[in-house]
C-alpha positions in Angstrom: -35.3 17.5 -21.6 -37.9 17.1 -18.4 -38.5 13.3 -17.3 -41.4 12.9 -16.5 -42.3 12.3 -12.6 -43.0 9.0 -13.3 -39.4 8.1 -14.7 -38.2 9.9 -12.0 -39.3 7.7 -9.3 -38.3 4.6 -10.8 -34.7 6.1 -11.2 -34.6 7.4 -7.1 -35.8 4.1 -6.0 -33.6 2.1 -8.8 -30.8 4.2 -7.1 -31.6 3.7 -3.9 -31.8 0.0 -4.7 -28.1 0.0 -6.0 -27.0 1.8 -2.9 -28.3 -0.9 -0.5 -26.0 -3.5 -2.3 -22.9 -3.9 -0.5 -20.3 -2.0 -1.5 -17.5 -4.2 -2.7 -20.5 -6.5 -5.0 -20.9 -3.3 -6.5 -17.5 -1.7 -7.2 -17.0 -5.2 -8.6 -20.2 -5.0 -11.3 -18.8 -1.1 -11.9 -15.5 -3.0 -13.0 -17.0 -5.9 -15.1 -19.1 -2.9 -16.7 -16.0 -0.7 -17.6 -13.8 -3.6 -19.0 -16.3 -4.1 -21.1 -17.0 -0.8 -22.6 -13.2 0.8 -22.3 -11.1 1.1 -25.0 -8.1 -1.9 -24.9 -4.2 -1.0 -25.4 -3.5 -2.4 -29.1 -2.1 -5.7 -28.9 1.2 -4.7 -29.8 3.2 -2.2 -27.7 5.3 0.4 -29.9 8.9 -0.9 -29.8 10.0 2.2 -28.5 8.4 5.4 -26.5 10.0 8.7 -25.5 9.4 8.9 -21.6 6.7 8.1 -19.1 3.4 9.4 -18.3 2.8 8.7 -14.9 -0.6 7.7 -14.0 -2.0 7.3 -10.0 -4.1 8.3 -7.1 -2.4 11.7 -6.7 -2.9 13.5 -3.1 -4.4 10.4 -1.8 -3.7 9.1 1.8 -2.9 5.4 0.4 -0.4 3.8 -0.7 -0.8 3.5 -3.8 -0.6 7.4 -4.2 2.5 7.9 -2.6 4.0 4.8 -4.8 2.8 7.1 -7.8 5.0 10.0 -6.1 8.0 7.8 -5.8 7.6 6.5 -9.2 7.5 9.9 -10.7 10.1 11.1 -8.8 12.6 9.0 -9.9 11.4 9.0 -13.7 11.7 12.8 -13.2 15.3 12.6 -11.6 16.2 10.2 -14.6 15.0 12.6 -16.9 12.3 10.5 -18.3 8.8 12.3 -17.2 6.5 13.3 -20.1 3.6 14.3 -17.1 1.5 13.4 -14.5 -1.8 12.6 -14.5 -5.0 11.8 -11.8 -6.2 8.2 -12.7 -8.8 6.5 -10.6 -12.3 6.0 -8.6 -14.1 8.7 -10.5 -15.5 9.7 -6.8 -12.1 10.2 -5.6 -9.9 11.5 -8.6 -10.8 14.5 -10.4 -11.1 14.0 -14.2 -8.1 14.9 -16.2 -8.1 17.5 -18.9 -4.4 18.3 -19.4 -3.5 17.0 -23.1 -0.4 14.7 -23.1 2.4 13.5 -25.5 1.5 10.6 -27.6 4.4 9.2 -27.8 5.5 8.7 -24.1 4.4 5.3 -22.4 2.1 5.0 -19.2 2.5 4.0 -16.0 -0.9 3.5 -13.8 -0.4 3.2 -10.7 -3.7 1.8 -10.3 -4.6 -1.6 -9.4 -6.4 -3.6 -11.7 -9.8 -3.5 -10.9 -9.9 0.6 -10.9 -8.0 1.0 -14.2 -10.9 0.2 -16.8 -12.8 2.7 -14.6 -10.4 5.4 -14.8 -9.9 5.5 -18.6 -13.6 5.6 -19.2 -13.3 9.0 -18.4 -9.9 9.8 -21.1 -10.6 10.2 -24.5 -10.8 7.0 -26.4 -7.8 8.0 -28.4 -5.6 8.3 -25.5 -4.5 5.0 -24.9 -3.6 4.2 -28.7 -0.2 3.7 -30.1 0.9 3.4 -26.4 2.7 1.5 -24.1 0.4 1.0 -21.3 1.9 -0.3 -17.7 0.3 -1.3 -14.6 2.2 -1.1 -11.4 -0.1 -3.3 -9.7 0.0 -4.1 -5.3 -1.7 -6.9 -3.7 -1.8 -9.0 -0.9 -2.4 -12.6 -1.0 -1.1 -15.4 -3.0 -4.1 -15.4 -5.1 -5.6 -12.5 -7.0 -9.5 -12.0 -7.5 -11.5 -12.4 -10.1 -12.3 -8.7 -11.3 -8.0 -8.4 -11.5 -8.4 -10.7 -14.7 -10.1 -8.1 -16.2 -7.9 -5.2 -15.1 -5.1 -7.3 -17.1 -7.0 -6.8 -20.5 -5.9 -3.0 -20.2 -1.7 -3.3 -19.9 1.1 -4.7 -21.7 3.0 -5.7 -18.9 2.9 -5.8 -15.3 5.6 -4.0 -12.8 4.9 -5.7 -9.4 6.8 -4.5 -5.6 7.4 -6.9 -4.4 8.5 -11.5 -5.8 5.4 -12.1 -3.6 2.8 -10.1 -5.4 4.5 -11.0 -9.0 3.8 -14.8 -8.4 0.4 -13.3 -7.4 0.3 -11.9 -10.9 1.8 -14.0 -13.0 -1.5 -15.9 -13.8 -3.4 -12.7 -15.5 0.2 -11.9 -17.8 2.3 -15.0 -18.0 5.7 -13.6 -18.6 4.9 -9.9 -18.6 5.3 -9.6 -14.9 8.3 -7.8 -14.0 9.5 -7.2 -10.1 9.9 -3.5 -9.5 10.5 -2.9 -5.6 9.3 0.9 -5.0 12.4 2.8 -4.8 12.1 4.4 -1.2 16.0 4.4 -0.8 16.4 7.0 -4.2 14.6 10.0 -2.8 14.6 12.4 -0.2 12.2 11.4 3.2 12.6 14.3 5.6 11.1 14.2 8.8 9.3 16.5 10.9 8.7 16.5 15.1 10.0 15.2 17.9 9.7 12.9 21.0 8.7 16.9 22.3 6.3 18.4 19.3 4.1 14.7 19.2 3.7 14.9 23.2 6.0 11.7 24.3 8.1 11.2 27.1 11.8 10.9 26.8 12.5 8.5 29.2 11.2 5.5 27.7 11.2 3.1 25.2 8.6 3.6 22.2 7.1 1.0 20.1 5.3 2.2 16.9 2.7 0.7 15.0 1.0 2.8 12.0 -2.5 1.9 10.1 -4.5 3.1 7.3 -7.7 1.3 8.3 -8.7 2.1 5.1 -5.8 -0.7 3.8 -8.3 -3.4 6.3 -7.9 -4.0 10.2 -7.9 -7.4 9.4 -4.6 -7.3 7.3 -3.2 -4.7 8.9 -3.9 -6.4 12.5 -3.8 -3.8 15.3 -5.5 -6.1 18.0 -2.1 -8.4 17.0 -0.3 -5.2 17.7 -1.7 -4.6 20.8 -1.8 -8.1 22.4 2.1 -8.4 21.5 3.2 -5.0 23.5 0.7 -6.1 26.0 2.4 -9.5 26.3 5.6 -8.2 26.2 5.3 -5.2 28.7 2.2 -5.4 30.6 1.5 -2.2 32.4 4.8 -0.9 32.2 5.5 2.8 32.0 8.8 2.4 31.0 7.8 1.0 27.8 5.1 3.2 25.5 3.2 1.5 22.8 2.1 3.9 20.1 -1.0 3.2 17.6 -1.1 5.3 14.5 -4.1 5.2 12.8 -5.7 7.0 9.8 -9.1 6.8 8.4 -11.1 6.4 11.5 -13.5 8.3 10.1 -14.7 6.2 7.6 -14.1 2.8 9.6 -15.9 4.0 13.4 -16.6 0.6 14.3 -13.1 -0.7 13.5 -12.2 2.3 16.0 -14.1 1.3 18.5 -12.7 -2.4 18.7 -9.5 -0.8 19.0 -10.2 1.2 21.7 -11.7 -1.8 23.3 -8.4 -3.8 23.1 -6.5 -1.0 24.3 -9.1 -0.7 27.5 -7.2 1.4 30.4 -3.6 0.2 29.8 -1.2 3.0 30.4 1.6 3.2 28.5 -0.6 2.9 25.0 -1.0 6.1 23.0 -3.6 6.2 20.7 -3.1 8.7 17.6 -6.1 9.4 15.2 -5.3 12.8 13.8 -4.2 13.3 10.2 -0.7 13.8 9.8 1.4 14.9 6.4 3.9 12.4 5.3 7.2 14.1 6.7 5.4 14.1 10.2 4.4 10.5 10.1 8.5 10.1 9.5 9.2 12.3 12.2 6.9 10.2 14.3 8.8 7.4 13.1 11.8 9.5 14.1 10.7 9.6 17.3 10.7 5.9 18.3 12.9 3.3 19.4 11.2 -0.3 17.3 8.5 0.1 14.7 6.3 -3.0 15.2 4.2 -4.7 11.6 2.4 -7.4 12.7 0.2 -7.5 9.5 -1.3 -10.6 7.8 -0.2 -10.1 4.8 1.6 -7.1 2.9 1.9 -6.3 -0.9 5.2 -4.6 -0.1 5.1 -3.0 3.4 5.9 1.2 2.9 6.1 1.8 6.6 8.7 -0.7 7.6 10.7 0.1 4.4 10.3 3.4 5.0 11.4 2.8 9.4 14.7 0.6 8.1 16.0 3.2 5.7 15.3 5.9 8.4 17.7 3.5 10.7 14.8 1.7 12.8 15.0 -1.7 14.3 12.0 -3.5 12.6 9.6 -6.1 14.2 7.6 -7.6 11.6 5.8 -10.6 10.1 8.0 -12.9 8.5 5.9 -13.5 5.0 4.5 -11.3 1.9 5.7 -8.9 0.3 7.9 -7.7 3.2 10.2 -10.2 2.4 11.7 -7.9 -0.9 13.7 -5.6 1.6 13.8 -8.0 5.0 15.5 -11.0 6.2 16.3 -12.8 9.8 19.6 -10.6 9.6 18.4 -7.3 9.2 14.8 -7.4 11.2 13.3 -9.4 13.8 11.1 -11.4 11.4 8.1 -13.1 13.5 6.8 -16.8 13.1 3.4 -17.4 12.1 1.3 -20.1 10.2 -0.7 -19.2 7.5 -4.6 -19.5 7.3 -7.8 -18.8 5.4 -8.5 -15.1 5.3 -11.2 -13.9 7.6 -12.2 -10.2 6.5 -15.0 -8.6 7.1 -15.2 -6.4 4.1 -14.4 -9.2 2.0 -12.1 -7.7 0.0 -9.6 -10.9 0.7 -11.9 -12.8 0.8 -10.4 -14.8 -1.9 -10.9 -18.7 -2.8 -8.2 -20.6 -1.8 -6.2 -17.8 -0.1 -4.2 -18.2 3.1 -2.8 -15.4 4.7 -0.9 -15.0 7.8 -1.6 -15.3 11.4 1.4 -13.8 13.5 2.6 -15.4 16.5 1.9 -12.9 19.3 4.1 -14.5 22.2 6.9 -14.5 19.3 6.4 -11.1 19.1 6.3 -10.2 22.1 9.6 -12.0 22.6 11.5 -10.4 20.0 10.4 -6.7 21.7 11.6 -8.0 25.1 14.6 -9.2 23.6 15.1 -5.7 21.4 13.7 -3.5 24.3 16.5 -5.0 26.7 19.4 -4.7 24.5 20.0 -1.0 23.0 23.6 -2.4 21.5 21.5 -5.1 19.6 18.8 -2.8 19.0 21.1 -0.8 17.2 23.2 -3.6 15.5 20.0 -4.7 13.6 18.7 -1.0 12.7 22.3 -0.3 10.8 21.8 -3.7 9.2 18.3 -3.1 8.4 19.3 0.3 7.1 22.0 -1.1 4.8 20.1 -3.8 3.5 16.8 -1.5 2.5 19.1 0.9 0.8 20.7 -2.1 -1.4 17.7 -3.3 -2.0 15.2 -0.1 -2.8 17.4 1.9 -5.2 16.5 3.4 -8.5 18.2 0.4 -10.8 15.5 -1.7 -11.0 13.1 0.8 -12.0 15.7 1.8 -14.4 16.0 -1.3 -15.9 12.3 -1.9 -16.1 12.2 1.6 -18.3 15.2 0.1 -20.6 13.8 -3.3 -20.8 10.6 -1.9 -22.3 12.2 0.6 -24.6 11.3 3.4 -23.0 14.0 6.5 -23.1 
């Protein structure tokens, strides 16, 4: 069928129209749209289901993706995996086609407002007679609006970290269940050295790594910056290093960044893409790795530093707070605030989220910087505590709790 020019016209400039709105008003009328239209779980969950499908932003650079890897990986080691599937933004997932069992359970590893969107494009059959699972991240003590309609879709909730279950708890009263992401049951081998990323030997590193796509504002990097500054001025003795992914997309988040970091010279700024065993390597390479975020859903990074036998500098609230504690990481002071995000994703009625202390910060790496005995002390305590506390058993018990085997 030709439209005619006419009907044409009107659906380039309706188009163009839509594209003008800012993005986050309409990835928000896309969800209320697909909650509407998507097929709903039945209200009752089998009793029991034979494995896990595992659902998620697959070959994704976020953090949700590689929680979807983890969480397979350890169904699969447990002998539980019925399949994998892409689930997601239908601009950033591919549509899946592979048919899957009927009788296994799902796990999307999707946050709520993406998960109506994704299973548009499944067969309407697909989600019957099944358990349906959302392990769900966020970041702020208060969820938005859209997330109440994301709930609709799931018969229970698996949260990271206490601090994002209370979050929850609202949309699913008692069907929220804490499921830290078990970083401590798999394999995390690291690639490069102080030699292969072009850094010195002779002197202390502090790293910092950011997705800006995961918001400068939450993440914090000016923090980041001001607190190495503080602690070490011009120092070459001391080398500040600033990971950051997804420049491309955020240029004028790069360029504040690069504005903070002016002519100081012992800050290395690192925009290139690396693969996940490089980014531990670069971890690897350093002496503290430094979190001053706002607010974190879990925190992969520092979890990911402590188990790898890192001292940890971080914010000391959110989700964080699941594998940290004054004895195992140098937890920094804040006070907690109304959001301020540009993006206004967390921009969120009645929120508060955190603003770090940046002279407490800056202590704490004076103090660790210093002190290579006590530097060490804390990274085996860190280490001990993150493995205790980011093993497989409570995903296991999450499986058995919802009859899944």
């Amino acid at each position: 069928m030709i439209m005619n020019p006419s009907k044409q016209g009107v659906m380039r400039a309706g188009h163009a129209a839509w594209r003008l709105l800012p993005r986050e008003f309409r990835r928000r009328a896309l969800t209320r749209v697909a909650a509407g239209i998507a097929r709903k779980p039945d209200p009752t969950p089998p009793a029991r289901s034979r494995g896990v499908i595992v659902a998620g932003e697959f070959g994704l650079p976020s953090g949700l993706a590689q929680s979807a890897e983890l969480m397979h990986e350890v169904i699969t080691a447990a002998g539980l995996a019925r399949g994998r599937m892409p689930i997601g933004l239908p601009t950033l997932v591919p549509v899946h086609t592979t048919p899957m069992p009927a009788d296994a359970a799902l796990l999307a590893v999707v946050n709520a407002p993406i998960f109506p969107l994704g299973l548009l494009r499944l067969p309407r059959r697909f989600i019957s007679g099944r358990r349906v699972i959302g392990l769900w991240a966020w970041e702020l003590p208060e969820v938005p609006k859209t997330w109440h309609d994301g709930a609709r879709f799931v018969h229970e909730i698996w949260a990271p970290s206490a601090f994002t279950a209370a979050a929850l708890e609202p949309l699913a009263p008692g069907r929220v269940r804490v499921v830290p992401l078990p970083l401590a049951a798999v394999a995390l081998p690291a690639e490069g050295s102080r030699a292969s990323f072009g850094l010195p030997e002779n002197v202390l590193i502090v790293l910092t790594i950011i997705n800006l796509a995961s918001s400068m504002a939450r993440k914090n990097p000016l923090g980041a910056i001001a607190a190495f500054k503080t602690a070490f001025g011009a120092s070459r003795d001391h080398l500040f290093v600033l990971k950051l992914s997804g420049t491309a997309a955020y240029p004028e988040d790069l360029r504040e960044i690069r504005a903070a970091i002016g002519d100081a010279p012992n800050i290395r700024l690192i925009t290139e893409t690396l693969p996940e065993p490089e980014l531990r390597g670069l971890i690897g390479a350093s002496d503290i790795v430094l979190s001053l975020h706002r607010s974190e859903g879990f925190g992969l990074v520092p979890a990911t530093a402590m188990l790898m036998g890192k001292a940890v500098v971080a914010t000391g609230w959110s989700g964080n707070l699941t594998f940290m504690n004054p004895d195992c990481s140098a937890l920094i002071s804040y006070r907690l605030v109304p959001p301020v995000d540009e993006r206004g994703t967390y921009e969120v009625a009645g929120a508060r989220w955190a603003e770090p202390e940046v002279e407490d910060a800056a202590a704490r790496l004076r103090e660790l910087a210093g002190d290579a005995a006590a530097r060490q002390a804390l990274a085996q305590a860190g280490q001990a505590h993150a493995r205790a506390a980011l093993g497989a058993a409570p995903v296991l018990a999450a499986l058995a709790a919802s009859g899944i085997a």
